[in-house]
Structure formats: C-alpha cells, structure tokens
PLY file of the C-alpha trace (Angstrom):
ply
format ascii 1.0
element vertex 154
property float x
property float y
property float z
element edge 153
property int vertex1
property int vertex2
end_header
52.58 59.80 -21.18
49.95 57.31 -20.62
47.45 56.85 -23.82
43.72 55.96 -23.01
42.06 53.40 -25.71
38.47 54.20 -26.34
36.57 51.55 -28.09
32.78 52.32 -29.81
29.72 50.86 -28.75
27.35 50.72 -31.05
23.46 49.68 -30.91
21.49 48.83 -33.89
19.18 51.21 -34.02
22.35 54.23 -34.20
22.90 54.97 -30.94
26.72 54.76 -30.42
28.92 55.25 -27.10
32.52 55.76 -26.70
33.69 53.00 -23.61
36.74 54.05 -21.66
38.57 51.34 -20.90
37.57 51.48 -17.16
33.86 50.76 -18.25
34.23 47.82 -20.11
36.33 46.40 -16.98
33.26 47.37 -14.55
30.57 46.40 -16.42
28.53 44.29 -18.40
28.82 45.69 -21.68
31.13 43.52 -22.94
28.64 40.42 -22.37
25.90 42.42 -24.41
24.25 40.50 -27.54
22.57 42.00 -30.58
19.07 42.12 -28.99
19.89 42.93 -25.79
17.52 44.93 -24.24
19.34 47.66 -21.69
17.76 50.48 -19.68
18.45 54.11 -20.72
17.15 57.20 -19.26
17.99 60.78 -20.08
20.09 62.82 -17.24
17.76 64.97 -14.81
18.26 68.12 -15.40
20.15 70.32 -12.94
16.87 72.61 -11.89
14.58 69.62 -11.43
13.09 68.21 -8.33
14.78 65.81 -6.55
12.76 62.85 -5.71
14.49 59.40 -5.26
18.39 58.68 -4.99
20.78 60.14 -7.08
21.75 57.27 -9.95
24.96 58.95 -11.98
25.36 55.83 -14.19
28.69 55.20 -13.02
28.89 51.62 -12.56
31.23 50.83 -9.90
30.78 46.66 -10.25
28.47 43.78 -11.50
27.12 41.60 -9.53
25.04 38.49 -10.42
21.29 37.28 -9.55
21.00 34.42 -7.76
17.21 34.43 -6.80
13.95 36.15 -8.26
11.24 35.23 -6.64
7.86 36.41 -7.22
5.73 37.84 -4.29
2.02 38.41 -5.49
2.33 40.88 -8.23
5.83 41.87 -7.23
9.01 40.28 -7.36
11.80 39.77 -4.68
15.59 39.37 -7.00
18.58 38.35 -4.67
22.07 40.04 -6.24
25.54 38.61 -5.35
27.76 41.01 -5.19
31.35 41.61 -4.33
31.80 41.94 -0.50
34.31 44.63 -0.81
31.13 47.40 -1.58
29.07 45.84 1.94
29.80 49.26 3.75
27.98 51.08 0.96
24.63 49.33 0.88
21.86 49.69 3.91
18.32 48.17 4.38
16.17 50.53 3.10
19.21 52.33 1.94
19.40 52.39 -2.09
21.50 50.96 -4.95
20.52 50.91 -9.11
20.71 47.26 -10.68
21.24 47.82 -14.26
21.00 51.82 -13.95
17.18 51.32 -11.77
17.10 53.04 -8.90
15.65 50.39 -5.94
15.23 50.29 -2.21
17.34 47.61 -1.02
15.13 45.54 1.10
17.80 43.39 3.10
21.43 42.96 2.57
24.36 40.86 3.86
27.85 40.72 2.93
27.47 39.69 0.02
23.73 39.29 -0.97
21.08 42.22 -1.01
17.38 41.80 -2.23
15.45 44.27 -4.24
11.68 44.33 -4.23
10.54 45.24 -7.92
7.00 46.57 -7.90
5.10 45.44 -11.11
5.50 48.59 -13.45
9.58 48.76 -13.03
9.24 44.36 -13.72
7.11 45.18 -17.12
9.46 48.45 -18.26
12.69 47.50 -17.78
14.91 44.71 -18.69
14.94 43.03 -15.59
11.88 41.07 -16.12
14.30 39.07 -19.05
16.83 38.07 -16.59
17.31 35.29 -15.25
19.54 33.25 -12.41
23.08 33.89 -12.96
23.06 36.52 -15.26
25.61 39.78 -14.42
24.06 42.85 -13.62
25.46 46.40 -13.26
25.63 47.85 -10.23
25.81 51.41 -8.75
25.81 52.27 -4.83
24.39 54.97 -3.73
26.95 58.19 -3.67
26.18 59.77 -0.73
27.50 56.54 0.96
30.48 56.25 -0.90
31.63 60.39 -0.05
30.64 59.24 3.96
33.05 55.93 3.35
35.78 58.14 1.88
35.33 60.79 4.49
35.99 58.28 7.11
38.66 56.79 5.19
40.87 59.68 4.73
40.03 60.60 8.48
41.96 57.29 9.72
0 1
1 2
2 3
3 4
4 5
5 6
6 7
7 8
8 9
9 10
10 11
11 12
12 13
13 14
14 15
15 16
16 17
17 18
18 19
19 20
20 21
21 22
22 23
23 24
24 25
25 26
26 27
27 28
28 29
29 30
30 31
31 32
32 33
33 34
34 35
35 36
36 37
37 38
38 39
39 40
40 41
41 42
42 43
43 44
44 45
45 46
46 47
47 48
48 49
49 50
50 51
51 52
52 53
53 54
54 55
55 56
56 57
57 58
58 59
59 60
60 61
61 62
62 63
63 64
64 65
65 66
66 67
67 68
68 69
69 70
70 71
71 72
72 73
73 74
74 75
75 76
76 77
77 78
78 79
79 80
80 81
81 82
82 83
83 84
84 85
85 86
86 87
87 88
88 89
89 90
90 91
91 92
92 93
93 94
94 95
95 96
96 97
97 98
98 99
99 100
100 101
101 102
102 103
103 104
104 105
105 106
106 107
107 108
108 109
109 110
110 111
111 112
112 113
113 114
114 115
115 116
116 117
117 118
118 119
119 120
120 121
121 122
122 123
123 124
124 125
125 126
126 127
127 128
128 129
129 130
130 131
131 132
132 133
133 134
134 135
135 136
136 137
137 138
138 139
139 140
140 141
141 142
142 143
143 144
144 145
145 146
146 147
147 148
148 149
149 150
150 151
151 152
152 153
C-alpha cells in the first residue's frame, strides 16, 4: 500500500490548500514568498457559456520568462519551457501562464510568446515578474487528449 503525503498551503489572509505531492513537484508553489501575489479564479460553472479555452488548473510544468517586452500599451513575454510539451502548443493555439488563459502568438521548441493586452498586465500578477522568474504552465487539453489519442494509436 502506497501512502500519499499531503502538505498545507496556507495564505495569510486564511485561505488554505491541501498540495499533493505531485503539485509541489510541477509547480511553483514551493518558490512562493509571504507577499506573493498569485492569480485565483473561481471554477466556471458546468451550465455556463463557453467562451475561451478550457484552463482546469492542472499545472502540467513551469517554465521560465526570458523576455517581456513591451509593445505600445501591450506587452510581448517570451516563456522557456521544457521541449518535451512542443507538440501541445500551436500559434494561435492556447496555453495559461500562471492559471491566465493566452493566445500563444509564436512558439518554437522551446520558446513561445504571449501577447498580454493591458487589462490582463494591470490584474494579474504577471505585470510583477520579471526575467527568469518560474511560471506555471498549463497546455491546452484538447491537445493533450489528440497527443494521447495518437499515442495509444502507434
């Protein structure tokens, strides 16, 4: 019998989160700081209108920026991330950074860029990061059951 460890996440304010073991490999919790400012938004319900890409805040890896650039009133942010996800990201395609649902603008194997218009820059916390700092990631899951699809069907 195998024996999961939970740990507790808690914020400040009272908010607390039980973090499988899984998570806190995955993600970027483990690098958060009193004061940390993180992006939560409550779960659409099941009868709502669908508008957008479907972000389930499962994190399946962190990646890193490594440019933000800002384009007029916008702003351009180049993510690293590992190569092993490159069949599950698109131009024009989507992916959340940090739990935001963005258009991916371009992508390589190992680099995509996310344009951030200027109200997701001033109400989220990616207008506080900065070169180098880890960033959660989450690819799109209709791409990920068309990768498995085609996996199991080799």
């Amino acid at each position: 019998m195998s024996v999961i460890v939970l740990s507790r996440f808690r914020v400040a304010n009272g908010m607390e989160a039980d973090v499988a073991p899984e998570t806190a490999l995955v993600t970027t919790l483990q690098s958060l700081r009193p004061g940390s400012v993180v992006n939560l938004e409550r779960s659409m319900r099941a009868d709502a209108r669908v508008g957008g890409h479907f972000v389930q805040g499962h994190v399946d890896a962190t990646g890193s920026i490594a440019v933000i650039t800002q384009e007029g009133d916008s702003y351009r942010v180049t993510v690293n991330y590992p190569s092993s996800f490159a069949a599950l990201l698109v131009a024009k395609g989507s992916v959340a950074v940090d739990g935001i649902s963005l258009t991916v603008a371009s992508v390589n194997t190992d680099r995509f860029d996310v344009q951030i218009i200027p109200f997701t820059w001033s109400h989220t916390n990616l207008s506080q990061h900065t070169v180098g700092d880890l960033v959660n990631l989450e690819f799109d899951i209709l791409g990920k059951y068309v990768a498995r699809a085609l996996d199991v069907r080799r």
